[in-house]
N, C-alpha and C positions, 0 to 999 in steps of 0.2 A: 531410595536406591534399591534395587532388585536383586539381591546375592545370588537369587538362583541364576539370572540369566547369568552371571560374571561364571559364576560355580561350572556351571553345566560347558562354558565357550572353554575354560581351561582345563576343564576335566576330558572335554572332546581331543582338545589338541593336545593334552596330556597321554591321552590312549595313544594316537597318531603320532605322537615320538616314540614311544615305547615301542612300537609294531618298527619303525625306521631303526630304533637301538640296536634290534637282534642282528640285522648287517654287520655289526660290533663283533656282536657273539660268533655269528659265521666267520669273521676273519682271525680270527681265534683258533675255530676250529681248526680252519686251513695250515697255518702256522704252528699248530700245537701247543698251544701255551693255555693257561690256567685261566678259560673262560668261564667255571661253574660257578663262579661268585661274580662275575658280570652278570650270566645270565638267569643267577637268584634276584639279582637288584634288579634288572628288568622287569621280572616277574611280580617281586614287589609295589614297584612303579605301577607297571598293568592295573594291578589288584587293586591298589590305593584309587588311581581316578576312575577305573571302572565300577567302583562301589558310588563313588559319585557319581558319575553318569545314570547309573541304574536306578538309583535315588531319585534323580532328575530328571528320568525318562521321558514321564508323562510331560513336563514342563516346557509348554511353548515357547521359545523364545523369541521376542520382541525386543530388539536390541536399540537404545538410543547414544547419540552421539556421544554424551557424559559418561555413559558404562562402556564404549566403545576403546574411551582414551583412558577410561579403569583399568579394564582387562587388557588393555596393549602393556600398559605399564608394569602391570601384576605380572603377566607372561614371560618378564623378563627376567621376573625374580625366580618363577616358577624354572625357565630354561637355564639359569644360571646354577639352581640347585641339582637339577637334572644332570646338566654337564659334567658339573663338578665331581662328583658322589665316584663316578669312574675311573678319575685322576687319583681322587684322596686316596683308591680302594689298592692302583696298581704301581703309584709313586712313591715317593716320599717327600709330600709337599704336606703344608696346613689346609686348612679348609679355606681361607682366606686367598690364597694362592692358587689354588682348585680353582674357585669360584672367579676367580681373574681370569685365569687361562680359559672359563669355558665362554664366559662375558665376551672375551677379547674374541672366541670362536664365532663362535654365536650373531656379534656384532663385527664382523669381517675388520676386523682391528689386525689382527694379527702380532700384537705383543704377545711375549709371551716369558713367562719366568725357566723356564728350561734351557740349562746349557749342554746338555751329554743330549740332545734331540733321536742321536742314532742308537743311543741305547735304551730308549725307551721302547716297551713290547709292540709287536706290530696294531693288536688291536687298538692299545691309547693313540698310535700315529695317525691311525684310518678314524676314531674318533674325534681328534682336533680338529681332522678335513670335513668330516662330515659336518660337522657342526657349524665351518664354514658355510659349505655349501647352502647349508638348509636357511641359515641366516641370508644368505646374499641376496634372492629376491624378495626375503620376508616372510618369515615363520605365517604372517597373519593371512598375507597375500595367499599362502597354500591353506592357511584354514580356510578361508571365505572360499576358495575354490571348492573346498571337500563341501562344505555345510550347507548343503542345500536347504536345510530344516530352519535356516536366517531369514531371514525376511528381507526384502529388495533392499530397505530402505538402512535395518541394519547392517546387511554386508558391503551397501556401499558409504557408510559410517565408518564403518568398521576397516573399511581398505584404504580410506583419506586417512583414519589416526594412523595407519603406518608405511603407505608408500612415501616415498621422496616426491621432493621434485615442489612448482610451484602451480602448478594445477594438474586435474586430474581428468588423464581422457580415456576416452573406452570405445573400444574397437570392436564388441560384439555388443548385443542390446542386454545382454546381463553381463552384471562383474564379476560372477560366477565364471563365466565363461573364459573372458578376458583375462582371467588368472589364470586360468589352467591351459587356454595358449599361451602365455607368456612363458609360465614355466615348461612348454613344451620345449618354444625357441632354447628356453637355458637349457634342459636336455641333451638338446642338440648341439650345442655351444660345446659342453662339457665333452661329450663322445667324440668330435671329431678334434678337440685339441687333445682328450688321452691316444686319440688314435696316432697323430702327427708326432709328439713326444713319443711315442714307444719307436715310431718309425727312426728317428731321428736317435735313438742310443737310451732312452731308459727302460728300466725294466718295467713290467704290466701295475706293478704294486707305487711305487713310486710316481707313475705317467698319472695312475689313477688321483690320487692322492694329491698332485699338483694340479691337475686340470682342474677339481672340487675348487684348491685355490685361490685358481687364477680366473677363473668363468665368475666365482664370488668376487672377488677381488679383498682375496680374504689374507697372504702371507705366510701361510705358516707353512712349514718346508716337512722333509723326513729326513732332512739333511744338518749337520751342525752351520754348515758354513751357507744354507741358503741354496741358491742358484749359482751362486758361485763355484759349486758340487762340479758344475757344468760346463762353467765358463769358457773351457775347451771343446764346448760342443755347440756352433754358432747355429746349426740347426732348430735347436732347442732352444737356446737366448731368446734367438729370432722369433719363433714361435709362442711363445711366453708374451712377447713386446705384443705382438699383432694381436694378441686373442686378449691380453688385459685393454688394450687400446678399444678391443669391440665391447668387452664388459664395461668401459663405461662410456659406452654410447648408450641414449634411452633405447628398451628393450623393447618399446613401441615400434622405431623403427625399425628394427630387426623385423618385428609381426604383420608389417606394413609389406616391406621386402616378400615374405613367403607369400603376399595379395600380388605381390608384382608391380606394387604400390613404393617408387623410389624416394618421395617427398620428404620421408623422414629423415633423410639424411642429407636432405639441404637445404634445414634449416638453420639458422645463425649461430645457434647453438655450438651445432657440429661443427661447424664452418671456423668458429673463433677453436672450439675444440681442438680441432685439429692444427689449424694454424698457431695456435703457442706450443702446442707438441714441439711441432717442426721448429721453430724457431728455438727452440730452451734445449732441443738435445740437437742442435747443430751447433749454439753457442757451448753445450758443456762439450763437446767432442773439441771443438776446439781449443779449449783449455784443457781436456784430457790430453790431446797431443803434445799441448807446450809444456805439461808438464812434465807427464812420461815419455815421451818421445817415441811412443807404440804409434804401428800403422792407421790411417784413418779407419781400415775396416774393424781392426780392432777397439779401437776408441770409439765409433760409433758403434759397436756392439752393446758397449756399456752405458755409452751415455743416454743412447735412444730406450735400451732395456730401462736404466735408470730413473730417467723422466717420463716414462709409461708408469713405472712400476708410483711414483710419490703422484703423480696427475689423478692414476684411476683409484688411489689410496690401498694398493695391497700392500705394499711394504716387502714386497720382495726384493735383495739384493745379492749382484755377484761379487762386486767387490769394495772396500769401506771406501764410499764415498766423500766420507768426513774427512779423510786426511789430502783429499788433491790439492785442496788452496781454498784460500778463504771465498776466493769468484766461485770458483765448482759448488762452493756448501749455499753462494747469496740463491745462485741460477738453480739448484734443485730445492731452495728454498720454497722460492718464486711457485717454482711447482707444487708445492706441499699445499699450499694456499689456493691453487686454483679449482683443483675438483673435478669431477666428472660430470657427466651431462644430469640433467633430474631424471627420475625414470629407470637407471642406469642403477646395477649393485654396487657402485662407486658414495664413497665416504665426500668427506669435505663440502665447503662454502659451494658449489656447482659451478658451472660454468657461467649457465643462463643468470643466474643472479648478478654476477659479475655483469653481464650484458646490461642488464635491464638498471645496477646503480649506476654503471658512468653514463647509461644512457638519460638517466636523470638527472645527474650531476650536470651532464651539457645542457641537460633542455632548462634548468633553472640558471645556466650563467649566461644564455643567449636571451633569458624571460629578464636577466636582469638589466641587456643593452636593449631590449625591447619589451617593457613592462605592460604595455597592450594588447600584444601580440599572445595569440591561445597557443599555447605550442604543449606538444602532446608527445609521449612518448610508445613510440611502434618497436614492435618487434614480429619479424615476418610477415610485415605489411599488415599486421593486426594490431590496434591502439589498446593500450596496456590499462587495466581499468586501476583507479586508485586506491580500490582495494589489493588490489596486488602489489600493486610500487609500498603504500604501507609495509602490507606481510616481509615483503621482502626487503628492506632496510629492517623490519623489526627483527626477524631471522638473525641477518647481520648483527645485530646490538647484541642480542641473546651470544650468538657465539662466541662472538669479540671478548662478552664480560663472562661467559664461563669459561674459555681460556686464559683469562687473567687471572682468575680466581685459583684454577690449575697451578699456573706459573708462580701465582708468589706464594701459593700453600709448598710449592713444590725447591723456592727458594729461600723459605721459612723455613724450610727442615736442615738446610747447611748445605744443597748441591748449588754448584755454579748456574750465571744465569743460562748458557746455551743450552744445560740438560732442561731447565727451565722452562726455556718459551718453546724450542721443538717438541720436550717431552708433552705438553699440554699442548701443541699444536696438531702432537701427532697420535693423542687420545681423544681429545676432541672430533677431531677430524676423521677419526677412525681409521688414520694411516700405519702405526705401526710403530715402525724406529722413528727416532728422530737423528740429534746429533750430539755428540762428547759420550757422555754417561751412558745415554740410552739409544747410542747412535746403531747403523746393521750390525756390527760386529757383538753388540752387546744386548742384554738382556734387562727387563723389569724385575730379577730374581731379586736383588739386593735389597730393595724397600721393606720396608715393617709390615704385616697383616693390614694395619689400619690403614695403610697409603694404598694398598692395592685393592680395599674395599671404594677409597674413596675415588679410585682411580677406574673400578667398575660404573660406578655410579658416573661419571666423567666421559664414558664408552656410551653406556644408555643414553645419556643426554645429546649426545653428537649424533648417534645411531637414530634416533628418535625426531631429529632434528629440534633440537631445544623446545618448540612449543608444545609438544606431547606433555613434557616433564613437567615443562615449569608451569602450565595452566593447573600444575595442581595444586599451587602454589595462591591460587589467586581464591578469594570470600566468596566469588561469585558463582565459583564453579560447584561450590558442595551447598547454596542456596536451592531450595527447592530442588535438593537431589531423587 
């Protein structure tokens, strides 16, 4: 194993937070508040990986797949200590709970242990979102863009150990590339949803801060109560629904769209994507109605915002959805499970996965009334190779049993099962709230240190999409490292 290449790839993207922290420090300034011990720790940080880097300088890096799924891993540990350090410095939380909030940031989870949100300093608020944001298409995805000094074969190692999704495509002839249009499209994404928010009634600080987000599909508000803040302003609802619905659409087609190239957006993917949308927030609206007897535009305000918000995994909410009825909690259930497209800053099982197991599921019960018959499974008129139908039930298994393992650590400690299986549904998943205990209205504050360490570790593994993690788990992988 090579420490220097791992040393030198987190030392790089170490400097390259530290240079993004001072945004921190400047909303500090703006605000007046007690930014010289932020921006001593920044400085700190600086000094520390740039002393590595400068050590390293001379060292070429040749990066293989094995140290690729190292440094993805290490980096998380690395950004979670980074995050945190600013929380511990400006709150009054443990370090344990720091390192939660900056996990949950980081990893567009958007839990979070804070219940006074609007009394926290401007600068901790613009750093939750940041933290989103930078997580949403992939701390790595932006390294391999900067690091031109990779080698082809490590950056495109190195972008498979941490983009989503079940294969990997590329739109320009380097991955280099390809990442830094991508995160151009999110740029873009981000600026014109603060613009339409500010248009529509928030103020420049707040617009900013939610677009970070909502573009991530990250949750975390500047508000106690959420979006809810807003609920009287269908503008902004509205706007929130349409722009997490695009974050998690893959970001491929977005970059396809600016070719003029419309294909990515009809493929099946998108196609089931958008058709459970519509179908889950017209069934909850109509049990919003029957239950509160509010106007359909009102009910559809919430429930389409609603089922945007648990589909694309941000976990934003206007109002507690746990209490409508037991139908409203099954139907945004339903949702919590489905996912966003691959590709996409969206958390959860995906969409396309979903596609591709029932479409396996039919093609082995028609192989079983016709056990001669070759039957194959397509998706957008392309036959699925068996390497992928594999990955992708193994994914599934992976997930399945680290939310279970969530769920009964989490009904081992004395909570009911609903905080239970949403609460692990909705860390896993990288959703956010779930329901009862940990539902919108409520918070992860309440847990012991040790639950929210293990509940970081729960966020990485969902974030990472379980194979990252648990290959490290396997004899074969540190054989002949």
């Amino acid at each position: 194993m090579n420490y220097k290449n791992i040393a030198k790839i987190l030392s790089i993207i170490g400097v390259t937070l530290s240079f993004i922290f001072l945004t921190d420090v400047f909303v500090g300034i703006v605000y007046h508040e007690a930014y010289k011990t932020f921006l001593f720790y920044d400085i700190l940080f600086l000094f520390i990986n740039l002393s590595v880097w400068f050590f390293l300088k001379n060292h070429e890096i040749n990066l293989k797949i094995k140290e690729s799924i190292l440094v993805v891993n290490l980096l998380w540990i690395l950004l979670g200590v980074a995050g945190a350090v600013p929380l511990l410095v400006y709150t009054d939380v443990s370090f344990a709970s720091a390192f939660f909030e900056a996990i949950s940031g980081f990893t567009t989870t958007g839990a979070t242990v804070y219940s006074k949100i609007e009394s926290l300093p401007h600068m901790v608020l613009f750093h939750r979102s940041l933290m989103h944001w930078l997580g949403g298409l992939g701390v790595i995805v932006l390294g391999v863009g900067l690091l031109s000094m990779i080698n082809p074969t490590g950056s495109l190692s190195l972008f498979k150990a941490e983009s989503t999704g079940v294969q990997l495509e590329k739109m320009t002839p380097k991955i280099k590339d390809t990442a830094l249009s991508l995160w151009m499209v999110y740029f873009v994404l981000t600026f014109f949803d603060m613009l339409l928010l500010k248009f529509f009634g928030m103020g420049w600080f707040d617009a900013l801060n939610h677009a970070f987000s909502t573009i991530s599909t990250g949750g975390f508000s500047t508000k106690n109560s959420s979006m809810g803040y807003y609920s009287e302003h269908a503008g902004i609802i509205w706007t929130t629904t349409v722009f997490m619905m695009l974050s998690g659409i893959n970001f491929l087609a977005h970059l396809k769209l600016y070719h003029k190239d419309f294909s990515g957006y009809k493929s099946e993917e998108v196609r089931w994507y958008l058709l459970i949308f519509l179908l889950l927030s017209l069934a909850l609206t109509s049990v919003h109605i029957d239950i509160s007897g509010d106007s359909f535009a009102d009910a559809a305000k919430h429930s389409f915002f609603t089922i945007a918000s648990v589909m694309t995994t941000t976990g934003f909410a206007t109002i507690d959805y746990g209490s409508w009825s037991h139908l409203a909690i099954a139907i945004v259930f339903v949702g919590l499970l489905m996912g966003g497209n691959a590709g996409s800053t969206a958390g959860g099982i995906k969409i396309i996965r979903h596609v591709i197991i029932f479409k396996t599921l039919a093609s082995e019960l028609k192989r079983i009334v016709h056990p001669n018959t070759i039957i194959s499974v397509f998706v957008d008129g392309v036959k699925q190779k068996e390497r992928i139908l594999s990955s992708t039930f193994g994914f599934f298994m992976l997930f399945m049993i680290t939310v279970a393992v969530v769920t009964v650590y989490i009904y081992a400690r004395g909570f009911d099962a609903m905080s239970a299986i949403s609460g692990a549904f909705a860390l896993v998943g990288n959703v956010g709230p779930g329901f009862s205990l940990v539902g919108p209205a409520d918070n992860f504050g309440f847990f012991s240190d040790f639950d929210k360490l293990f509940f970081s570790l729960a966020m990485i593994i969902g974030r990472l999409e379980c194979y990252t993690v648990f290959v490290l788990l396997s004899s074969s992988f540190w054989k002949k490292f």
